[in-house]
N, C-alpha and C positions, 0 to 999 in steps of 0.2 A: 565275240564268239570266234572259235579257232579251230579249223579244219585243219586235220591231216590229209596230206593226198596218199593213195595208194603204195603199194611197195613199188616199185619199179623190177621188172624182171632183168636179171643178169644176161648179156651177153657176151662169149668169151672171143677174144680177138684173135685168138689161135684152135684150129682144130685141125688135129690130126687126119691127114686122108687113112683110106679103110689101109692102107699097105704099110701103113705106118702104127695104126690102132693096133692088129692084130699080133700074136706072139712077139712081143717086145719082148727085149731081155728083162731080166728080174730088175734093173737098175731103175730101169724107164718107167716100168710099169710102179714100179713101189714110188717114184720119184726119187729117190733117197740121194741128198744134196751129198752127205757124207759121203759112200761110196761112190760117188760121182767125183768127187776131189779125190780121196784114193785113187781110183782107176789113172786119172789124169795124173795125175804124180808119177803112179807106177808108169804108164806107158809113153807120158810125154817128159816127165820130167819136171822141176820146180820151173824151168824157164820156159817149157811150151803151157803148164798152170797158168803159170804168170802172165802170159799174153792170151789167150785164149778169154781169162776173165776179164784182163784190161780192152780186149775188145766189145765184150760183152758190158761193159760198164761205159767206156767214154765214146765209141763210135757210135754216131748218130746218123740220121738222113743227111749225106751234102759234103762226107768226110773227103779228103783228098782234092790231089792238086787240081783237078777241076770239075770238082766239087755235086759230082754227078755219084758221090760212093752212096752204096747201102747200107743199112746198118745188117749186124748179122743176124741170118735168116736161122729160128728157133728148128727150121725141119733140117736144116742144115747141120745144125748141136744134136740135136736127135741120132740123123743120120751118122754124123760123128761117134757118138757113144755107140751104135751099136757093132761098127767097125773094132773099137776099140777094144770092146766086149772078146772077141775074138783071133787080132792080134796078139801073138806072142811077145813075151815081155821081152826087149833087148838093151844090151850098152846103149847102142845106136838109136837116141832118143831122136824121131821124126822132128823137123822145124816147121813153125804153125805159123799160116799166113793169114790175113782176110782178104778176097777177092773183091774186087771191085760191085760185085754182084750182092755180097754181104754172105758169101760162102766162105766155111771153114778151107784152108788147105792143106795139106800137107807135104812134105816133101825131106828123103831121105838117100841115102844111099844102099842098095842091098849088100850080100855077099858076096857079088861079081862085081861091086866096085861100079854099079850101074847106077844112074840117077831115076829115082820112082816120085811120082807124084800122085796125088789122089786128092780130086776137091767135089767134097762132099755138096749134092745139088739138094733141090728141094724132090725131086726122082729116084735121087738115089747116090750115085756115083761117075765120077771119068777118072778114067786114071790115065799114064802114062808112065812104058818102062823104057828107058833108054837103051838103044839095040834091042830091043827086046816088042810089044805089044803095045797097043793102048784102044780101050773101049770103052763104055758105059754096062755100069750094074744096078738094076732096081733095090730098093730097101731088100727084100728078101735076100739077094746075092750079098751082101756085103759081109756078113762072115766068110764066106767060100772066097770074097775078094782079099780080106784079111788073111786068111791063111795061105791063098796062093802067092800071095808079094811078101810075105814075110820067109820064104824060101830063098 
């Protein structure tokens, strides 16, 4: 005689906090992988694509030289697109790092020739502008973060 056991209920390994749930952009919220690669082409470029996925694909728990890296944090990617969302498109494609935390980062030059940084937390944001500011933005702020650095 042969018993089925029950279904097993799903549990998901990622859940958005409510500041991340709420008004997402159209991209997030529809998931659309397409327009996701789009956007990253248009505003990072084939070679910040190209690393952004190779991170997402080969860094694991233990990366780097002592061996303590994280892999990259999803609220992090999140966080990322909705910045991206709201960044204006330029020549000056941003350079894409992973943080030792398993945070996206970024880092560019502005108009003044000044060095900008921005590494997306699972919070929100820090940025830093050289001669210039540096603070933290929650998920909500980070359009308003995009358009004031993109100045």
């Amino acid at each position: 005689m042969t018993k089925t056991l029950p279904p097993r209920a799903r549990q998901s390994a990622y859940t958005p906090n409510d500041d991340l749930s709420g008004s997402l952009p159209s991209s997030i919220r529809m998931a659309d992988e397409f327009h996701r690669e789009e956007l990253l082409m248009e505003k990072l470029g084939t070679r910040g694509w190209g690393r952004l996925l190779y991170f997402q694909r080969c860094y694991s728990q233990g990366w780097g030289e002592n061996g303590k890296g994280q892999p990259l944090s999803p609220r992090s990617v999140e966080a990322l697109f909705r910045f991206l969302e709201a960044l204006p498109t330029s020549e000056n494609k941003p350079s894409v790092f992973l943080t030792d935390e398993g945070n996206v980062e970024l880092g560019w030059e502005n108009s003044a020739d000044a060095a900008v940084q921005v590494e997306f937390t699972p919070d929100g944001a820090e940025y830093f502008i050289e001669r210039g500011t540096e603070g933290t933005v929650s998920h909500s702020g980070l359009a308003g973060l995009a358009i004031q650095l993109a100045r």
